[in-house]
N, C-alpha and C positions, 0 to 999 in steps of 0.2 A: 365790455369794459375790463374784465378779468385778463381777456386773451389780451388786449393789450398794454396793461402791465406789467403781464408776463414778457411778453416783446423785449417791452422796455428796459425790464430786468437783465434780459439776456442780453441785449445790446451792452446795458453797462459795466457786465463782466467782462465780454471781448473784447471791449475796449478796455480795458483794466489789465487785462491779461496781454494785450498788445504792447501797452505802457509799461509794464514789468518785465517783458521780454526785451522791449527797443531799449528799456536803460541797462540789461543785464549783459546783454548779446552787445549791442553798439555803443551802449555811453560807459559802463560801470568797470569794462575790461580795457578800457586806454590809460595808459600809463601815463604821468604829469610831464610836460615836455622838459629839452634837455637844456642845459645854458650855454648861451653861445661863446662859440670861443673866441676871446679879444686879441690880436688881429686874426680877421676870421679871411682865412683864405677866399671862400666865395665871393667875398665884398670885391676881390681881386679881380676874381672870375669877370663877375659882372661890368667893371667898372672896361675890362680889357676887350669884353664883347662889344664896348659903344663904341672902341674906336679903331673896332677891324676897318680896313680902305680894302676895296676892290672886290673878290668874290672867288674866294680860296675852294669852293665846292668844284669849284669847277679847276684843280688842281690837275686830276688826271688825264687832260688835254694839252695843258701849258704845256711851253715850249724849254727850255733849258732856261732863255733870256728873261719870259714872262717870269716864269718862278722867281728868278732871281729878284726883278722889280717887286715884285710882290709883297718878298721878304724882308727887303732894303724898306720897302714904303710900310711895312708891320713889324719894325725890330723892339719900339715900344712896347707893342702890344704883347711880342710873346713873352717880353722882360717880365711885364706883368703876369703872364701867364706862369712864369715860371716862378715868381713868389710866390705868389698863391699856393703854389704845389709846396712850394718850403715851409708852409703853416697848415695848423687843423682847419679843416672844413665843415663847414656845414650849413646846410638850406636853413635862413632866416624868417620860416614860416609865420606868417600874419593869421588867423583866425576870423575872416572875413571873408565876403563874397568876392570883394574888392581883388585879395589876392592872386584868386586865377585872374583878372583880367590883367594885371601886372605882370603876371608871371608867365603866358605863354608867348608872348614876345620876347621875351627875357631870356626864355630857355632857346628861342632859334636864334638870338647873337652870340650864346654861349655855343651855340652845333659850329658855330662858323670858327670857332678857337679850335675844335678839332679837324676841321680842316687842313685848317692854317698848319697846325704843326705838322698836320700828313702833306703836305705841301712842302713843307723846309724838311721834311724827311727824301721824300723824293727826290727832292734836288740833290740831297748828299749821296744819294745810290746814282744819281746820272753823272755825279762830280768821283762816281767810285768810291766812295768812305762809306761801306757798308754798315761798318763800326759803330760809325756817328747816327747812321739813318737808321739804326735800330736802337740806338738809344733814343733817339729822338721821337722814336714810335712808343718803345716804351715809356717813357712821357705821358705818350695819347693817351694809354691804358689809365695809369692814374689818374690821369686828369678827367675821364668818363666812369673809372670807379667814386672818384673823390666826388662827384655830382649825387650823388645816390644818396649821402650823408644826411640824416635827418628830412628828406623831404618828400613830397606826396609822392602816390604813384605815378601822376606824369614824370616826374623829375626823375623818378625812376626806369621810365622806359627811356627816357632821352640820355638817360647814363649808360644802358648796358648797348644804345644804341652806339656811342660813343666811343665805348670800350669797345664794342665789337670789330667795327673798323680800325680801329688802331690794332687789334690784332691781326687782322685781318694780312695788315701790311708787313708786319714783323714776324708771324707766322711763313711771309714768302722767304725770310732773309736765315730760316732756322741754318742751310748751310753753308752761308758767307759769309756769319763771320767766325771771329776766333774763339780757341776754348774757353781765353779767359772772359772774355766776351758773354759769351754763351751760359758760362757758370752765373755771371754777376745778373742775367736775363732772368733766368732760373729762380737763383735769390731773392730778386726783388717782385716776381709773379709771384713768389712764398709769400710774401711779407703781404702783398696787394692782397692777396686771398685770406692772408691772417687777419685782419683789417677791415673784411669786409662786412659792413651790417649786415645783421640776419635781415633776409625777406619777411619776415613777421613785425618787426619795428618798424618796415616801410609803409605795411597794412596798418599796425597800430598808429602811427603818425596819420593815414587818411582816416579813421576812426576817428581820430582826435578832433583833427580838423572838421567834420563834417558836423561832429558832436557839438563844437561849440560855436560854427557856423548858424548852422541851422534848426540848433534847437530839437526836443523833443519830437515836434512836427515832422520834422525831416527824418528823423530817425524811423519814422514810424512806414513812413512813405517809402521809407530806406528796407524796412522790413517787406513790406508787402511784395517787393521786386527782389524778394530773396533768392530764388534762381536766372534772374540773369545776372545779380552781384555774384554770384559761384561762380556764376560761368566767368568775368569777366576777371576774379580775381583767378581762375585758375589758367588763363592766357596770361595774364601777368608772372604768375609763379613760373611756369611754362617758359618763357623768356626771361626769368632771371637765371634760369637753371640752367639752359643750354648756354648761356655768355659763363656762368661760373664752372660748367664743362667744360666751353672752350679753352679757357682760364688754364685750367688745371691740366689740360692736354698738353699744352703749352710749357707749362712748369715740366714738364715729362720732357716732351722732344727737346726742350735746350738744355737740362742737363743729361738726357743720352747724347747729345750732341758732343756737350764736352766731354763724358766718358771715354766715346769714340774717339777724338782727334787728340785725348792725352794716352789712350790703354791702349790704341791703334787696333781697336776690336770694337763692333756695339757691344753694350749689356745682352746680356740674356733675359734677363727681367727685371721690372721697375723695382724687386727685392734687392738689384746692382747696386742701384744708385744711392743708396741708404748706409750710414749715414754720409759719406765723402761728398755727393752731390745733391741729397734733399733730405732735409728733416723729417719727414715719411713720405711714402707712399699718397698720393692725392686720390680721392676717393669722388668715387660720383654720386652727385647731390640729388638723383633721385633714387637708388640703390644704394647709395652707402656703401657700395663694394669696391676693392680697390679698382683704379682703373689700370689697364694694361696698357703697353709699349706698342705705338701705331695704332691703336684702336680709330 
């Protein structure tokens, strides 16, 4: 009888000490959410994702004609795409089970808007306006950083996947176009990177969420799988870092780019470009150290 309320005992410390750790660890360090901002670019996002026509993923097959039609049949939607980018953003998080099931359909008509602009990009590099089709990639970029804005970690991988690709493209375009070009590229990849939420607020927003989803229970259950949540939060971090790399390599090559085609010399080092072509040196997000020129 003894042994077993000692058991008993033990059992109701571990759980005790479970419950002070799941509210300390998951519930007690989430910060109170943010307020949305009125007009909220997203609402834009979304509303512009219902009424893509046709199937812009499959842009880098089109033909010069197809493009065309495409664009001509989405001139609404990129309208809208492009207010959205003229106002603050941010994910409209609901606090329910409900909301993933809203939200991962949500987020593949919002992939199809980046698309669409690497599509009407395209088209300006086959019509030759290198100019245009790299603004227009630069676009992509904001509009896949501007997704990230307050919302869970999916929303999160689908932003830097977003961004990625639109660099991807403007990345090809570093030496066609012009200096001034290039400098304003530069600038506005500063400002995107100034701008960008910490990876820690995207963690604390799922904390938040799951906390007042799922309650206690969940947290607890949240604990017990403490090493695969590492694991999974550290492929997360993992790809936010190499997209906020590519980011900042980028800020690097288009103003050595403009360096070059005003000084009719590259820099010698990213110390060049300071202050005439970048407000510092961009540094890497897992070292901390400056990054170099062609790295």
């Amino acid at each position: 009888m003894v042994g077993k309320v000692i058991k008993f005992l033990v059992m109701v410390v571990i759980v005790v000490n479970v419950v002070i750790i799941a509210y300390v660890f998951l519930g007690g360090s989430t910060p109170p959410p943010r307020p949305m901002p009125n007009p909220n670019g997203y609402d834009d996002f979304v509303k512009a994702g219902k009424m893509v026509i046709g199937n812009p993923s499959t842009n880098d097959t089109m033909s010069q004609a197809e493009l065309e039609a495409l664009i001509a049949t989405n001139s609404n939607t990129l309208k809208l795409v492009r207010l959205g980018l003229s106002r603050e953003c941010r994910e409209p998080v609901e606090y329910s089970t409900n909301y993933t099931v809203q939200l991962l359909p949500e987020l593949g008509s919002l992939k199809q808007l980046i698309f669409l602009l690497l599509a009407e990009g395209r088209l300006a590099e086959l019509n030759g306006s290198t100019n245009d089709a790299a603004a227009i990639y630069l676009e992509g970029v904001r509009f896949g950083e501007e997704l990230g804005h307050g919302g869970l970690v999916i929303s999160g991988l689908v932003s830097v996947a977003c961004e990625s690709g639109a660099m991807s493209r403007l990345q090809r375009l570093t030496n066609c176009v012009t200096a001034v070009k290039c400098r304003e590229i530069s600038e506005v990849l500063e400002t995107i990177d100034d701008r960008e939420e910490p990876i820690a607020d995207t963690l604390a927003q799922e904390r938040l969420w799951s906390w007042k989803t799922f309650g206690l229970r969940g947290q607890i259950e949240s604990l017990l799988m403490y090493k695969q949540r590492a694991n999974t939060k550290a492929r997360v971090v993992a790809k936010i870092q190499k997209t906020q790399l590519k980011r900042r390599q980028l800020i690097l090559d288009f103003a050595a780019r403009a360096y070059e085609l005003e000084k009719g010399k590259p820099p010698q080092s990213a110390a060049d470009l300071v202050p005439d072509y970048l407000k510092a040196v961009p540094k890497d997000p897992v070292t901390g150290n400056d990054i170099g020129l062609g790295k």
